[in-house]
N, C-alpha and C positions, 0 to 999 in steps of 0.2 A: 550673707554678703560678706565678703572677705575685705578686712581694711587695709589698705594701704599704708604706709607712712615712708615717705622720702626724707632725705639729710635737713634739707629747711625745715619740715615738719617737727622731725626730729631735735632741731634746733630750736622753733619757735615754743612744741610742748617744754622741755628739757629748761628753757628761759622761764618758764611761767611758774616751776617752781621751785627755781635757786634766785628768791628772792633780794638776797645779796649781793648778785653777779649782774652785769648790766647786758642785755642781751650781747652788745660787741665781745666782752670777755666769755660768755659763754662757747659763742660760736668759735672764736679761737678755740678756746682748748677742746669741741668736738672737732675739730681740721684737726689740732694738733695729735690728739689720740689718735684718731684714726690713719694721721700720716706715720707715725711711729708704729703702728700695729703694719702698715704695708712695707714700711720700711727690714721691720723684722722678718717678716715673710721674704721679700727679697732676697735676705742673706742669709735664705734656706734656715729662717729661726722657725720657732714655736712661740703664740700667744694662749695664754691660758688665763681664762676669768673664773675662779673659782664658784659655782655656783650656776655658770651661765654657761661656758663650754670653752674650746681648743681651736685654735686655728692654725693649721702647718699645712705642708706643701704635697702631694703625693705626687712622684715622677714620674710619667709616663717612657717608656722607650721609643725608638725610633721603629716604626714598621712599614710593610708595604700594605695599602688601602685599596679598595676598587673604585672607580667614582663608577657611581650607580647607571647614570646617564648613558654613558660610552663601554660601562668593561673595561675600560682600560687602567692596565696597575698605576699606582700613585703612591711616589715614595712620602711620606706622613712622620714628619721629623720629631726628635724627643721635644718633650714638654712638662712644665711643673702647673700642675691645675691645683690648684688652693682647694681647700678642704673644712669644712666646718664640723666639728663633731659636738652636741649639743651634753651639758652637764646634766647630773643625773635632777638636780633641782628643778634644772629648765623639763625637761622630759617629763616628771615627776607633775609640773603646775599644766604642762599643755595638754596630757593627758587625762588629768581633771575634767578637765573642762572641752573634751574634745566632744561635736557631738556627731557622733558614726551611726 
């Protein structure tokens, strides 16, 4: 069974063991990281957590598509699709413990 964890979740674990932070300050500064991380990306940066991995932009070009439906061509405009590439730590623990 594969677990889930959303941002609240992620907020309410994250509170139970920064015993010093009152959950309201925690949850702030997960908005705040994670707005500053989209923030960067926006202005075409790079995030990188050393041990955990990278996040930057890869560009797509502008091309012509088929919509599958009709055949008919469809022009499919440029785009930047965000990108997560995982550190070799992270890779390293999931791999561990992967069961294939």
């Amino acid at each position: 069974m594969h677990q889930v964890i959303n941002k609240s979740d992620f907020i309410s674990n994250l509170g139970a063991t920064c015993e010093n932070m009152t959950d309201t300050a925690v949850d702030e500064a997960v908005r705040q990281i994670l707005s500053l991380m989209v923030d960067t990306l926006v202005n075409d940066g790079r995030v990188e957590i050393r041990g955990f991995g990278s996040f930057c932009l890869h560009h797509r070009q502008a091309r012509i598509g088929r919509n599958p439906k009709t055949g008919e061509s469809v022009e499919v405009p440029a785009k930047a699709i965000p990108h997560f590439k995982p550190g070799k730590a992270l890779r390293e623990a999931v791999n561990e413990n992967a069961d294939i």
